[in-house]
Structure formats: structure tokens, C-alpha cells
ModelCIF file with pLDDT and N, C-alpha, C, O atoms, coordinates in Angstrom:
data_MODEL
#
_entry.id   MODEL 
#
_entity.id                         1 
_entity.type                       polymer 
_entity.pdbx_number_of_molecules   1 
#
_entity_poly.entity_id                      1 
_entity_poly.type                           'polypeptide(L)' 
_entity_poly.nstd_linkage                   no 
_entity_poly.nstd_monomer                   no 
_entity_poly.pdbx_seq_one_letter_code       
;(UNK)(UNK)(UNK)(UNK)(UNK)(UNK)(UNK)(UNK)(UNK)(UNK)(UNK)(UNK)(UNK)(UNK)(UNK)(UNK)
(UNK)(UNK)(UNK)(UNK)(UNK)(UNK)(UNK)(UNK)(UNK)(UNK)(UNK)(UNK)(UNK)(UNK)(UNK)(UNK)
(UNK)(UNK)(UNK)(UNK)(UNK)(UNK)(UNK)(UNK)(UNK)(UNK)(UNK)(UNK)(UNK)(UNK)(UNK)(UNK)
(UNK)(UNK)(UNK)
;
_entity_poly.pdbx_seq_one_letter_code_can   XXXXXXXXXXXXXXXXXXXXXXXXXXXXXXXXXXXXXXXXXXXXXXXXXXX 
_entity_poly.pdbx_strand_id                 A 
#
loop_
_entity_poly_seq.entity_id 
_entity_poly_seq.num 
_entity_poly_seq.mon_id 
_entity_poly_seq.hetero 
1 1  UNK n 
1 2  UNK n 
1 3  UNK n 
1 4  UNK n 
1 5  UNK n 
1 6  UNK n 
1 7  UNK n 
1 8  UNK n 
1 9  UNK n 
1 10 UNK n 
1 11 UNK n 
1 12 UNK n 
1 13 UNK n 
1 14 UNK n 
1 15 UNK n 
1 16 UNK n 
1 17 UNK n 
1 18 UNK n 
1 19 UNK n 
1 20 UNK n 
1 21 UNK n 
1 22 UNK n 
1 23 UNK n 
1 24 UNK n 
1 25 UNK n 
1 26 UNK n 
1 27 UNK n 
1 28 UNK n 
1 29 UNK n 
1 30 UNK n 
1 31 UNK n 
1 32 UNK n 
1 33 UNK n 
1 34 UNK n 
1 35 UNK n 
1 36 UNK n 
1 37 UNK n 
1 38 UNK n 
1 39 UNK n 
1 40 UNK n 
1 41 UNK n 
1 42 UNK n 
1 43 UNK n 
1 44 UNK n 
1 45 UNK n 
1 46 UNK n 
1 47 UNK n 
1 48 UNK n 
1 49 UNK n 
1 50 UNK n 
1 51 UNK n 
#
_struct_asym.id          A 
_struct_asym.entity_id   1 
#
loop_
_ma_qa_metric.id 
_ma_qa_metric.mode 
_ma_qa_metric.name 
_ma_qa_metric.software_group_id 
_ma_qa_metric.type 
1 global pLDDT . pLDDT 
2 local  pLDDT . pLDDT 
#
_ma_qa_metric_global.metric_id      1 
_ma_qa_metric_global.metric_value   88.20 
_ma_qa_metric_global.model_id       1 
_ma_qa_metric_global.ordinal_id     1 
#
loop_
_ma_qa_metric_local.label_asym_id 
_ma_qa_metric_local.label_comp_id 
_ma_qa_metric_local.label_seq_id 
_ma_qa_metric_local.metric_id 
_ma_qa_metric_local.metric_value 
_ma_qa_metric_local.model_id 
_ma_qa_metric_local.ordinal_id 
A UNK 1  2 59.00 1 1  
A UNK 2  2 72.00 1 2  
A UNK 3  2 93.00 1 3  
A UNK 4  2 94.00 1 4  
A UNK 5  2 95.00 1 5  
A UNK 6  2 95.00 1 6  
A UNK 7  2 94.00 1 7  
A UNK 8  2 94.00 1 8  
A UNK 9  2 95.00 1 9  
A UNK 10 2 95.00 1 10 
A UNK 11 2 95.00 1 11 
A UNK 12 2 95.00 1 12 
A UNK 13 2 96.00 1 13 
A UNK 14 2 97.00 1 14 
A UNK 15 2 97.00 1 15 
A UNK 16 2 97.00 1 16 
A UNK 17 2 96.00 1 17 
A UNK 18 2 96.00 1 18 
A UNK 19 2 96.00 1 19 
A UNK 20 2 96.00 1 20 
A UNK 21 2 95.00 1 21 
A UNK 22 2 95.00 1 22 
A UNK 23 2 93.00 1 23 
A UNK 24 2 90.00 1 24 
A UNK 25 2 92.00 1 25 
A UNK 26 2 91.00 1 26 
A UNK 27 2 87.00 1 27 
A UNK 28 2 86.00 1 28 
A UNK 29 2 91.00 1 29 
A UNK 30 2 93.00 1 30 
A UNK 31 2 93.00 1 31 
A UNK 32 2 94.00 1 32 
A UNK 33 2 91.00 1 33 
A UNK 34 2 90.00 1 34 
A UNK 35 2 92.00 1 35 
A UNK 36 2 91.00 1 36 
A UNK 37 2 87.00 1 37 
A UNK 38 2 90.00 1 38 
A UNK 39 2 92.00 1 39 
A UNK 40 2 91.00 1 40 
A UNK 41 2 90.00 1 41 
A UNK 42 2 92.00 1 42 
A UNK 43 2 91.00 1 43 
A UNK 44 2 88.00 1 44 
A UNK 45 2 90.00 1 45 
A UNK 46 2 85.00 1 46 
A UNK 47 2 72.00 1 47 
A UNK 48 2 61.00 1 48 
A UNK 49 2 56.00 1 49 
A UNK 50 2 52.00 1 50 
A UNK 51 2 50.00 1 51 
#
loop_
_atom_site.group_PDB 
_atom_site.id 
_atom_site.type_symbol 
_atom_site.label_atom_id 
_atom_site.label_alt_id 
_atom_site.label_comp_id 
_atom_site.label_asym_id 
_atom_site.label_entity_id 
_atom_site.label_seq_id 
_atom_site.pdbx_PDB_ins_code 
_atom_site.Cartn_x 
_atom_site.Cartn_y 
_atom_site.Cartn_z 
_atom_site.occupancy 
_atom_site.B_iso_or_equiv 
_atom_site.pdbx_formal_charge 
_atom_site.auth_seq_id 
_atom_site.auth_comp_id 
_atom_site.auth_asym_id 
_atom_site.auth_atom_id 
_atom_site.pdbx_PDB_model_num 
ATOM 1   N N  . UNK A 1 1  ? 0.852   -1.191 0.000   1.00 59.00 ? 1  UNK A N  1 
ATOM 2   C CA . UNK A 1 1  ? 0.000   0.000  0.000   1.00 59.00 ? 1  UNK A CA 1 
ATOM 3   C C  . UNK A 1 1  ? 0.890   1.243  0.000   1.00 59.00 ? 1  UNK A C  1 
ATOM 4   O O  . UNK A 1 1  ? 1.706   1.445  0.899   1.00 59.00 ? 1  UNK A O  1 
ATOM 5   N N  . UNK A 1 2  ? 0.688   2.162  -1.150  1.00 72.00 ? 2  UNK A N  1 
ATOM 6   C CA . UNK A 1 2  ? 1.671   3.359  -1.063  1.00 72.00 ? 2  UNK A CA 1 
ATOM 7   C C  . UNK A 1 2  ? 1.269   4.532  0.075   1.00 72.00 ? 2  UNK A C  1 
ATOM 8   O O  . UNK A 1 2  ? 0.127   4.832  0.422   1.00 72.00 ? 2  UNK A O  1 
ATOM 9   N N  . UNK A 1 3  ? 2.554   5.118  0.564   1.00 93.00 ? 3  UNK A N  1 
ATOM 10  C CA . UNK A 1 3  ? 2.041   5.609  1.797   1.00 93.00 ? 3  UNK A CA 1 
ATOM 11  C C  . UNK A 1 3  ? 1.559   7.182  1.039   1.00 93.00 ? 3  UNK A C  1 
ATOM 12  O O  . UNK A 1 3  ? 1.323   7.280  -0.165  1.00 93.00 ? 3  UNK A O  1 
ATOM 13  N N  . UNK A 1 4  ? 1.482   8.272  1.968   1.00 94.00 ? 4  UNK A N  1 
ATOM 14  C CA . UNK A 1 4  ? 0.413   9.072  1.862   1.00 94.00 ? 4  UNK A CA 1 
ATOM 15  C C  . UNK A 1 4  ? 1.057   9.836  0.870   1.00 94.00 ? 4  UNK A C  1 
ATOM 16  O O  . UNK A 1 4  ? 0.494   9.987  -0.214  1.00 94.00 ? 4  UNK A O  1 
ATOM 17  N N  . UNK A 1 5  ? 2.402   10.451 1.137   1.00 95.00 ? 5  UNK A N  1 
ATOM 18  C CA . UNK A 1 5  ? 3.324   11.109 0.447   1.00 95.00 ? 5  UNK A CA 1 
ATOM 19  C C  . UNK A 1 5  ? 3.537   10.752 -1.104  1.00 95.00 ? 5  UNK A C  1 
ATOM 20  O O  . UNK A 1 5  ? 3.821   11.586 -1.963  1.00 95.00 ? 5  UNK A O  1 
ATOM 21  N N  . UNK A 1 6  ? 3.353   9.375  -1.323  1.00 95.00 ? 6  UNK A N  1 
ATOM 22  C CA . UNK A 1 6  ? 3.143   8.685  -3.062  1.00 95.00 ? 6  UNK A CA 1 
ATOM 23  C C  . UNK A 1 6  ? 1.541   8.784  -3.236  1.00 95.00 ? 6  UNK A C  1 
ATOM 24  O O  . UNK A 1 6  ? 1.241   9.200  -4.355  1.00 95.00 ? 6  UNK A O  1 
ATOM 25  N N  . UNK A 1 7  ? 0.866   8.611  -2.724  1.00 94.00 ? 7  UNK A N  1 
ATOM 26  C CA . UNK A 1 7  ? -0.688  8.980  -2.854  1.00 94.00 ? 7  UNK A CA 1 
ATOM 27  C C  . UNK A 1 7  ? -0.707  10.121 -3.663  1.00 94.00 ? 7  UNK A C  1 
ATOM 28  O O  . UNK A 1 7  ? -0.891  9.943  -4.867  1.00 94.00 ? 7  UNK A O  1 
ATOM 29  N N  . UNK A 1 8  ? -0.497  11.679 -3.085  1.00 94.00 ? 8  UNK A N  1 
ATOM 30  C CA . UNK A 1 8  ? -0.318  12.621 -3.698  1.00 94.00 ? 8  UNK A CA 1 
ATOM 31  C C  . UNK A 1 8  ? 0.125   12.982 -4.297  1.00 94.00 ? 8  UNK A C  1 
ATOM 32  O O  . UNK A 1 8  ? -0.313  13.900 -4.990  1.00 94.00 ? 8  UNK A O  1 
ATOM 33  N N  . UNK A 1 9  ? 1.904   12.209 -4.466  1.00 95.00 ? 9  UNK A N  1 
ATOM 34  C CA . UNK A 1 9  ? 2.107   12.204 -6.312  1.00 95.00 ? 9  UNK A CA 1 
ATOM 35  C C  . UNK A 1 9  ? 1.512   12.232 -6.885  1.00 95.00 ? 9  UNK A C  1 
ATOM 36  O O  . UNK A 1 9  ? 1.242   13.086 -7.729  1.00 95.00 ? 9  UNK A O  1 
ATOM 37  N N  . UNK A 1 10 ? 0.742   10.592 -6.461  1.00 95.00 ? 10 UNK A N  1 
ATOM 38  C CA . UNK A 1 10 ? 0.036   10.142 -7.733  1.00 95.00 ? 10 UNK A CA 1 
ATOM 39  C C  . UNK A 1 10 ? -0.981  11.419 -8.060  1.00 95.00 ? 10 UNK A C  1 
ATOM 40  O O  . UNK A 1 10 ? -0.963  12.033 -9.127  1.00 95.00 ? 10 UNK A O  1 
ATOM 41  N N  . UNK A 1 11 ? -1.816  11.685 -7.014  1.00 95.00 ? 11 UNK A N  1 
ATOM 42  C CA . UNK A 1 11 ? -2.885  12.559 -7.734  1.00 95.00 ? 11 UNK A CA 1 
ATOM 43  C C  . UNK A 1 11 ? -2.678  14.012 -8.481  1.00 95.00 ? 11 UNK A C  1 
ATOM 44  O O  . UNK A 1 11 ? -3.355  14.672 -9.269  1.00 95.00 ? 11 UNK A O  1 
ATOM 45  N N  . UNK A 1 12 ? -1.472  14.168 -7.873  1.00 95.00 ? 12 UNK A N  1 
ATOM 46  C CA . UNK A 1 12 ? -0.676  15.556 -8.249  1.00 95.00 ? 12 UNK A CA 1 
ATOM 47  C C  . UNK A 1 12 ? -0.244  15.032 -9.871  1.00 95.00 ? 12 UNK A C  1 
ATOM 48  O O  . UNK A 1 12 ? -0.147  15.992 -10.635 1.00 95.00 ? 12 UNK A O  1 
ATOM 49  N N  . UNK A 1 13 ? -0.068  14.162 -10.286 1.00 96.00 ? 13 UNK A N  1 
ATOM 50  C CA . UNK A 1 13 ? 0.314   13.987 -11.885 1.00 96.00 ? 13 UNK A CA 1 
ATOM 51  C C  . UNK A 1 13 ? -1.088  13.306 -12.239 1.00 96.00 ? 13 UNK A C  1 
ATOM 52  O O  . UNK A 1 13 ? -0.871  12.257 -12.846 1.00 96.00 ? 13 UNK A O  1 
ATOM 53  N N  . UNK A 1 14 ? -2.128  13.490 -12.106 1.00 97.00 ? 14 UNK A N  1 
ATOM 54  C CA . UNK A 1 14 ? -3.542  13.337 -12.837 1.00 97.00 ? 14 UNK A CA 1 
ATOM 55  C C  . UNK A 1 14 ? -4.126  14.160 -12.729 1.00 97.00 ? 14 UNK A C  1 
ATOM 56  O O  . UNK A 1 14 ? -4.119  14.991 -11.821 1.00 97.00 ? 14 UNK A O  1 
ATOM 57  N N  . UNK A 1 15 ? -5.193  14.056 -14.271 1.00 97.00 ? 15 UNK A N  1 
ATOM 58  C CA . UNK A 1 15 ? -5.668  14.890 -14.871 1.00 97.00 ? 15 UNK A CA 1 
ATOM 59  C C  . UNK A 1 15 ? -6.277  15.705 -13.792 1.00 97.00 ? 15 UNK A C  1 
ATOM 60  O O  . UNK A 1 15 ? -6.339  16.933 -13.857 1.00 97.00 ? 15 UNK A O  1 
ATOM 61  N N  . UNK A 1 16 ? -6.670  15.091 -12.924 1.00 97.00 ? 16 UNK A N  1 
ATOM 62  C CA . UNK A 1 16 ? -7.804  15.865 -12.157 1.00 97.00 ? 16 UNK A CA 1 
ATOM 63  C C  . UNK A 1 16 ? -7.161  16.627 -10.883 1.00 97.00 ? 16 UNK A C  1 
ATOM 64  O O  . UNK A 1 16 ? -7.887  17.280 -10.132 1.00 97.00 ? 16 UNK A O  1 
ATOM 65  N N  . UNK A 1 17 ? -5.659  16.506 -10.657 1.00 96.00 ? 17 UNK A N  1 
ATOM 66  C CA . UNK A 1 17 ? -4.820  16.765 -9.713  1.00 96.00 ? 17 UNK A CA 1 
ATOM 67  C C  . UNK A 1 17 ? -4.351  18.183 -10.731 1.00 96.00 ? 17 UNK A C  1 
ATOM 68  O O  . UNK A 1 17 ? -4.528  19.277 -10.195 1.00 96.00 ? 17 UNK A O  1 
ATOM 69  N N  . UNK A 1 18 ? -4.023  18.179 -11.538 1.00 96.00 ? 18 UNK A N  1 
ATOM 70  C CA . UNK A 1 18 ? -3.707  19.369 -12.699 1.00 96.00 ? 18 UNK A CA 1 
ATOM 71  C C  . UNK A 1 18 ? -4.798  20.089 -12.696 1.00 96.00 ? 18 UNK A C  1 
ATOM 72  O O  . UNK A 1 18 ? -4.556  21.284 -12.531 1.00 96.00 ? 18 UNK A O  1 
ATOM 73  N N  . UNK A 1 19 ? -6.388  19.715 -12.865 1.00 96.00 ? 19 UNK A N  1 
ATOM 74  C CA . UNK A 1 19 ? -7.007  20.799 -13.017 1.00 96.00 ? 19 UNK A CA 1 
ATOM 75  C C  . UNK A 1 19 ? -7.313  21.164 -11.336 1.00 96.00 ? 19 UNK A C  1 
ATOM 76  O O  . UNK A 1 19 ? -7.878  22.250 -11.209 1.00 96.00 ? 19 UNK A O  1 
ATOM 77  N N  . UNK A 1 20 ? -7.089  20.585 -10.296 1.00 96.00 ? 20 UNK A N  1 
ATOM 78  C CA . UNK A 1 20 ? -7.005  21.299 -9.379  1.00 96.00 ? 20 UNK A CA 1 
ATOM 79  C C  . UNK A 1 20 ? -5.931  22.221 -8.382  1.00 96.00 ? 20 UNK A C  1 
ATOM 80  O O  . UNK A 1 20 ? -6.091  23.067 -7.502  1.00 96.00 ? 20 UNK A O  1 
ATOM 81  N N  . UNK A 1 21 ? -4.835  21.610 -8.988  1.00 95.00 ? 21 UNK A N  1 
ATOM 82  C CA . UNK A 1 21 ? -3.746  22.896 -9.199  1.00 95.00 ? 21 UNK A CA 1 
ATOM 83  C C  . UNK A 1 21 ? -3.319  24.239 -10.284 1.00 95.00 ? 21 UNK A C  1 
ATOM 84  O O  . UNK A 1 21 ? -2.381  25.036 -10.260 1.00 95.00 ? 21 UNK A O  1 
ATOM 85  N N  . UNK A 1 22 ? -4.218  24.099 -11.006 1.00 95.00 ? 22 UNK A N  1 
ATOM 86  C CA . UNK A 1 22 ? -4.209  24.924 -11.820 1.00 95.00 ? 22 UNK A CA 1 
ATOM 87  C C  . UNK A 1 22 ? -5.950  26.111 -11.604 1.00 95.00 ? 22 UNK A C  1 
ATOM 88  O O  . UNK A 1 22 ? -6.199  27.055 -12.354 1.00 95.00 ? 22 UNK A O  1 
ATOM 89  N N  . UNK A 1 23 ? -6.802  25.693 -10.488 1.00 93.00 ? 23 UNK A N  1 
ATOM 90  C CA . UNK A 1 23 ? -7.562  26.595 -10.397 1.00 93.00 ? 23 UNK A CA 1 
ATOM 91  C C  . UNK A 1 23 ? -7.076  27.042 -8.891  1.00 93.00 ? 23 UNK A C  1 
ATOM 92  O O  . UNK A 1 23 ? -7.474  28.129 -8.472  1.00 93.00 ? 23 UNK A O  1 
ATOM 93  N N  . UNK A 1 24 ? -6.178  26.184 -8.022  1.00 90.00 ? 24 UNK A N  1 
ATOM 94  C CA . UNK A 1 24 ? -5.533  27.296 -7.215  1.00 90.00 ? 24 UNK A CA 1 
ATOM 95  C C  . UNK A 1 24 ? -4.603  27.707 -7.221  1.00 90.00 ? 24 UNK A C  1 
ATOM 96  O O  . UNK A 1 24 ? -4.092  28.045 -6.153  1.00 90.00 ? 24 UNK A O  1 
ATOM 97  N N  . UNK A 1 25 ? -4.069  27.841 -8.190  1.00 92.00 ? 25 UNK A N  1 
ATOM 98  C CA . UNK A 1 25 ? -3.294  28.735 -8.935  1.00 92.00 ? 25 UNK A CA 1 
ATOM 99  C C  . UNK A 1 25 ? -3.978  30.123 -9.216  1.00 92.00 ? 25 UNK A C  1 
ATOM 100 O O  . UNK A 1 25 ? -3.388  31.183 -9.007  1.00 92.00 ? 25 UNK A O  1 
ATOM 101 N N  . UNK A 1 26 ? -5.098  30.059 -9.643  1.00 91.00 ? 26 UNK A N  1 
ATOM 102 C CA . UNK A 1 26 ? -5.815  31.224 -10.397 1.00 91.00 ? 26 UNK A CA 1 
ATOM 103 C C  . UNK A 1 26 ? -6.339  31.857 -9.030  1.00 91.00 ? 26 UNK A C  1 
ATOM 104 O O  . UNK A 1 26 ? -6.034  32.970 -8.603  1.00 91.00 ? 26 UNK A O  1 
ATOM 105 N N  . UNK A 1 27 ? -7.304  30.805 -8.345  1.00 87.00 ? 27 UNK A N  1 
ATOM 106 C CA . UNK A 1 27 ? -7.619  31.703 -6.595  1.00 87.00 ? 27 UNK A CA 1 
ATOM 107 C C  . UNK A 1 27 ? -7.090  32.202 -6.244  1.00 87.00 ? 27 UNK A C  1 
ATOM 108 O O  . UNK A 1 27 ? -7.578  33.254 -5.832  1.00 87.00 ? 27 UNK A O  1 
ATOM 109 N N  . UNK A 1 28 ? -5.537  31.987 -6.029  1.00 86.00 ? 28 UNK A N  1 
ATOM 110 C CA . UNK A 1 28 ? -4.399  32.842 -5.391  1.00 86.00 ? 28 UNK A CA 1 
ATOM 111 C C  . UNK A 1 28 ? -4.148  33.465 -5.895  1.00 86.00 ? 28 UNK A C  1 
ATOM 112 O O  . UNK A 1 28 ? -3.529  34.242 -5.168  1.00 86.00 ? 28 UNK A O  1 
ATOM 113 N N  . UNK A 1 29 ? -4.165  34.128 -7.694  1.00 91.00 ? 29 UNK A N  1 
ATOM 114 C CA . UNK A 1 29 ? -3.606  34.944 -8.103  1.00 91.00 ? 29 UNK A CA 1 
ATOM 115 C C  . UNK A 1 29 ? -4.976  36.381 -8.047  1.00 91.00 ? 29 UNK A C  1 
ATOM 116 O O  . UNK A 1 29 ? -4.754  37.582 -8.200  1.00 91.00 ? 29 UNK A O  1 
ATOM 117 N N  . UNK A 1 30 ? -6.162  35.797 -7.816  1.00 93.00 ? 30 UNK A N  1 
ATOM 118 C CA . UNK A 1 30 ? -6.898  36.633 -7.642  1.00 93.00 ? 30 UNK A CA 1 
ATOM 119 C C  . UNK A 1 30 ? -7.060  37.468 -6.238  1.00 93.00 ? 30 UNK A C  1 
ATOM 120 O O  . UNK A 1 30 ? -7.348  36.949 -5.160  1.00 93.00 ? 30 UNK A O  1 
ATOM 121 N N  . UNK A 1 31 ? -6.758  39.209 -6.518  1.00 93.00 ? 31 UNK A N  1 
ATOM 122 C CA . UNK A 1 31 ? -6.650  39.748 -5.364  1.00 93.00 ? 31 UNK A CA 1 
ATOM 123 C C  . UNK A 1 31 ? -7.485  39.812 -4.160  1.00 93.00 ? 31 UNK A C  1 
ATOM 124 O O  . UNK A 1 31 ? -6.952  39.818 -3.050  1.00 93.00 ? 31 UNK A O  1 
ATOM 125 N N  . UNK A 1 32 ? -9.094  39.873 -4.340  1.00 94.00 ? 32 UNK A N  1 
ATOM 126 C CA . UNK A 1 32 ? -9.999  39.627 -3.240  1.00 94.00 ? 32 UNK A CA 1 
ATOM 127 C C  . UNK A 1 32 ? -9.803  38.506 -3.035  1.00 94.00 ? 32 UNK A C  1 
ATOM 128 O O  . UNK A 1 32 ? -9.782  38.464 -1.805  1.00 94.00 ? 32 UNK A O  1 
ATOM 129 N N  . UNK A 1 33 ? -9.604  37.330 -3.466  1.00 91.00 ? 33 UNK A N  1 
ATOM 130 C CA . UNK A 1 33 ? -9.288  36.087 -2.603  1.00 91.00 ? 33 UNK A CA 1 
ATOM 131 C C  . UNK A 1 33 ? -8.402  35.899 -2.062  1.00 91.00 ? 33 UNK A C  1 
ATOM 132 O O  . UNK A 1 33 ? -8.347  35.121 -1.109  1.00 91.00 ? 33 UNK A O  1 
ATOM 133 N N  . UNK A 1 34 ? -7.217  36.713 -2.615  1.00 90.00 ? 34 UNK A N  1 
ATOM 134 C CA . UNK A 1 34 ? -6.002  36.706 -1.616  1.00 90.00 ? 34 UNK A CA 1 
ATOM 135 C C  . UNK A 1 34 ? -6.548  37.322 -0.710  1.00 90.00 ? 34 UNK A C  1 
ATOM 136 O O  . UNK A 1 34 ? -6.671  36.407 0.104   1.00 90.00 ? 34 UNK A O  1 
ATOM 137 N N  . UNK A 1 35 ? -7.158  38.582 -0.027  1.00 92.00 ? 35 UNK A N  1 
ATOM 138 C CA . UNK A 1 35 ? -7.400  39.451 0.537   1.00 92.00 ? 35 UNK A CA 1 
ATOM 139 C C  . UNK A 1 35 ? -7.936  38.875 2.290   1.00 92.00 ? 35 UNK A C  1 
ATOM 140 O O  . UNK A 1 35 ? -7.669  39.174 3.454   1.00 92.00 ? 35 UNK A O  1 
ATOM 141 N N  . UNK A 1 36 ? -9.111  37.585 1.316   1.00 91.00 ? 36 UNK A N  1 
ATOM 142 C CA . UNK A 1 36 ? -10.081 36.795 2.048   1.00 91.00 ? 36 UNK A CA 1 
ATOM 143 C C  . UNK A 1 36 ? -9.593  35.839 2.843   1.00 91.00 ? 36 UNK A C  1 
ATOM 144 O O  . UNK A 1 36 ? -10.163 35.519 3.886   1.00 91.00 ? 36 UNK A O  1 
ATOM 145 N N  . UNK A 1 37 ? -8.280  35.187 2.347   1.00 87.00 ? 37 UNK A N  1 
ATOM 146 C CA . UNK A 1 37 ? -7.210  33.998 2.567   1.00 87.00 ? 37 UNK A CA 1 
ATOM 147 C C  . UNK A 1 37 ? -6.701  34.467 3.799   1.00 87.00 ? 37 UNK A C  1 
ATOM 148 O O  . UNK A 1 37 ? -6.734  33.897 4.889   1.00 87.00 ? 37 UNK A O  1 
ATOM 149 N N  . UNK A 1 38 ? -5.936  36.240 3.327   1.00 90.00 ? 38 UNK A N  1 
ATOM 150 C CA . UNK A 1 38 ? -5.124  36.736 4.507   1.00 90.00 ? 38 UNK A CA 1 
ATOM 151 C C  . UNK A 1 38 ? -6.093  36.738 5.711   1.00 90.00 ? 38 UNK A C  1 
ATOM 152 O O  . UNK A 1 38 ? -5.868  35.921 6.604   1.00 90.00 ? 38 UNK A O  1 
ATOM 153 N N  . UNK A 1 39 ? -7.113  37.543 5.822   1.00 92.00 ? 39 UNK A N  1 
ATOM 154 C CA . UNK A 1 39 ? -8.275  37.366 6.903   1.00 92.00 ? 39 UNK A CA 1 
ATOM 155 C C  . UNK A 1 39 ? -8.541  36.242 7.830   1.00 92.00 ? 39 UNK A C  1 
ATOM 156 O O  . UNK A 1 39 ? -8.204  35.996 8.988   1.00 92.00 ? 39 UNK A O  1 
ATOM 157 N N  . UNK A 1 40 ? -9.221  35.673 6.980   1.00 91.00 ? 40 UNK A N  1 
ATOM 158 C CA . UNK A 1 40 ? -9.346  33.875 7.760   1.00 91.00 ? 40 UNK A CA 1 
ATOM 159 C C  . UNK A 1 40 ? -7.905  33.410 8.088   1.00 91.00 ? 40 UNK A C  1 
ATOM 160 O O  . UNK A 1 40 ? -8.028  32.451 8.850   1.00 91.00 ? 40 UNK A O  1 
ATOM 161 N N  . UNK A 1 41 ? -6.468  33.681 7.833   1.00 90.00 ? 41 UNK A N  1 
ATOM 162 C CA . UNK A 1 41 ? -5.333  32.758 8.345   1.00 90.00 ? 41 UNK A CA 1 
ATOM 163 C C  . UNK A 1 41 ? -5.171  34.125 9.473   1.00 90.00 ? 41 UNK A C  1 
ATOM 164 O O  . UNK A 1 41 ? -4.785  33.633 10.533  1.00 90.00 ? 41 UNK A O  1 
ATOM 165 N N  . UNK A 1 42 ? -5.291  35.302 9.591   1.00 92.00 ? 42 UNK A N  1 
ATOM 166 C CA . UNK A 1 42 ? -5.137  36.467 10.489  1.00 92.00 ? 42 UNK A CA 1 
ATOM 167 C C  . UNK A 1 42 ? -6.156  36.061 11.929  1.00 92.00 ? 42 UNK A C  1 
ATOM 168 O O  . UNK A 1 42 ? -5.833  36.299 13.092  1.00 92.00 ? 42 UNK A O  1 
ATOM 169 N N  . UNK A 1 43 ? -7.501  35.365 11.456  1.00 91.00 ? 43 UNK A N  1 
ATOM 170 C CA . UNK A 1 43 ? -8.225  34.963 12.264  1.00 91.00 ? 43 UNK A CA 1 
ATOM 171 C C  . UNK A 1 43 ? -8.081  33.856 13.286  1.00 91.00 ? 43 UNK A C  1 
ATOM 172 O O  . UNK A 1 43 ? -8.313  33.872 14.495  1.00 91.00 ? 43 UNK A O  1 
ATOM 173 N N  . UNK A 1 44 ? -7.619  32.844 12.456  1.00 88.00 ? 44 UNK A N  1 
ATOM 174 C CA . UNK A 1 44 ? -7.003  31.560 13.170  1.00 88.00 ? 44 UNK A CA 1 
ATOM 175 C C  . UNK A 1 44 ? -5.718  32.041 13.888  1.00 88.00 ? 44 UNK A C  1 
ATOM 176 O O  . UNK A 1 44 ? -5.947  32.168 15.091  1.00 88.00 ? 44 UNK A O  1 
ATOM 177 N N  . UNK A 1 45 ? -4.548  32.326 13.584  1.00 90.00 ? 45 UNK A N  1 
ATOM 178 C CA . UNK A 1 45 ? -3.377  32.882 14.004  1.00 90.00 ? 45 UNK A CA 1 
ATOM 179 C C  . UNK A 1 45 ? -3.726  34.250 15.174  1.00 90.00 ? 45 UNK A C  1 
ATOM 180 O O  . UNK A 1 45 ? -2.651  34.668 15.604  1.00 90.00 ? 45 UNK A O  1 
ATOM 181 N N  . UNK A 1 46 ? -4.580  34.797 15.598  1.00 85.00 ? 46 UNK A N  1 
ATOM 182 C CA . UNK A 1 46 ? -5.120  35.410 16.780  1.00 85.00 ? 46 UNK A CA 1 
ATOM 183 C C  . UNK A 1 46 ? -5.719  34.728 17.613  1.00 85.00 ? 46 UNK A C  1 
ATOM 184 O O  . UNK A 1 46 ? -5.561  35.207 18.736  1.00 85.00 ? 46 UNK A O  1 
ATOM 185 N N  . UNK A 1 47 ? -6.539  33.539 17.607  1.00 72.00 ? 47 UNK A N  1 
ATOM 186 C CA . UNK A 1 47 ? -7.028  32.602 18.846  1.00 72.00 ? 47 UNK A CA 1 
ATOM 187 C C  . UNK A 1 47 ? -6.050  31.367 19.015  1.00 72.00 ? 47 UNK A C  1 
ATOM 188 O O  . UNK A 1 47 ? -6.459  30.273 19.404  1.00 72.00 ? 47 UNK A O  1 
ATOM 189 N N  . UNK A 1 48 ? -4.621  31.644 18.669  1.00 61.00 ? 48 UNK A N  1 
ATOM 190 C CA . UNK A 1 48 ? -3.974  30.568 18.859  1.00 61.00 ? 48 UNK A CA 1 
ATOM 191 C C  . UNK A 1 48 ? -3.509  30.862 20.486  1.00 61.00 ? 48 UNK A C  1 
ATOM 192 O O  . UNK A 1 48 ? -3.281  30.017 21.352  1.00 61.00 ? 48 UNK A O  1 
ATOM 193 N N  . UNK A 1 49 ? -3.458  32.134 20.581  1.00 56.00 ? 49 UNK A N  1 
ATOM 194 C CA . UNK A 1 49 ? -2.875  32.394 22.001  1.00 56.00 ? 49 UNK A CA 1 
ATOM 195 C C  . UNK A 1 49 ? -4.728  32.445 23.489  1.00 56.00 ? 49 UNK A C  1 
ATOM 196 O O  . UNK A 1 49 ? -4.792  32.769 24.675  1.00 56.00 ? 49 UNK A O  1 
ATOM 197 N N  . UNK A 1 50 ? -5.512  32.079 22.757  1.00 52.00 ? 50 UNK A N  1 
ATOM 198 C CA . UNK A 1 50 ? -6.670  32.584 23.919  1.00 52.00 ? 50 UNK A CA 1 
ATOM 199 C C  . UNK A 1 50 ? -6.912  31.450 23.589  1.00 52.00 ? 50 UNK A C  1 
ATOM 200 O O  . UNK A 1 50 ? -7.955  31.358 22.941  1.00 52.00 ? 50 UNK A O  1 
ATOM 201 N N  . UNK A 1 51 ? -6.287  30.362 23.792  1.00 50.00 ? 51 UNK A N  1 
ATOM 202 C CA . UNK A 1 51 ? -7.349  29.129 23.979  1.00 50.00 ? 51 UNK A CA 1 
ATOM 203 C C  . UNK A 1 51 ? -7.003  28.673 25.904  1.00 50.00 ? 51 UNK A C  1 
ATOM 204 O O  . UNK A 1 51 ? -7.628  27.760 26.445  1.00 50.00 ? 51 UNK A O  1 
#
């Protein structure tokens, strides 16, 4: 059984691993979603200390 790290090769070199690196590719290059990304990781990364 291939472990997790060859798993995601694998899916990372299929078709369907390409078209889903290639639309977050485009999310990230889009500025309100970057904008939205920074927010929500700004959000998590502030209740790391109030738990």
C-alpha cells in the first residue's frame, strides 16, 4: 500500500490533480481572494494564544 506522500504524487500527476492545481493557482492569483485567505489565516493565528 503506497504511503500518503506517493498517494499525492500520484494525484498531483492526474488529470484531475492538474485541473485542481491549476484553479488554485488562479484563486491565489486573484486579489480579493487573496485578501479573504489573509483574513481567515489572520483569524485563526489570533485565537492561537486565547485558547
Amino acid at each position: 500500500m503506497p504511503g500518503m506522500m506517493e498517494r499525492i504524487k500520484q494525484f498531483a500527476k492526474s488529470p484531475q490533480g492538474r485541473r485542481t492545481a491549476e484553479q488554485a493557482r488562479r484563486t491565489a492569483s486573484d486579489p480579493r481572494r487573496r485578501a479573504q485567505a489573509q483574513r481567515l489565516l489572520g483569524k485563526f493565528r489570533g485565537q492561537r494564544g486565547h485558547r
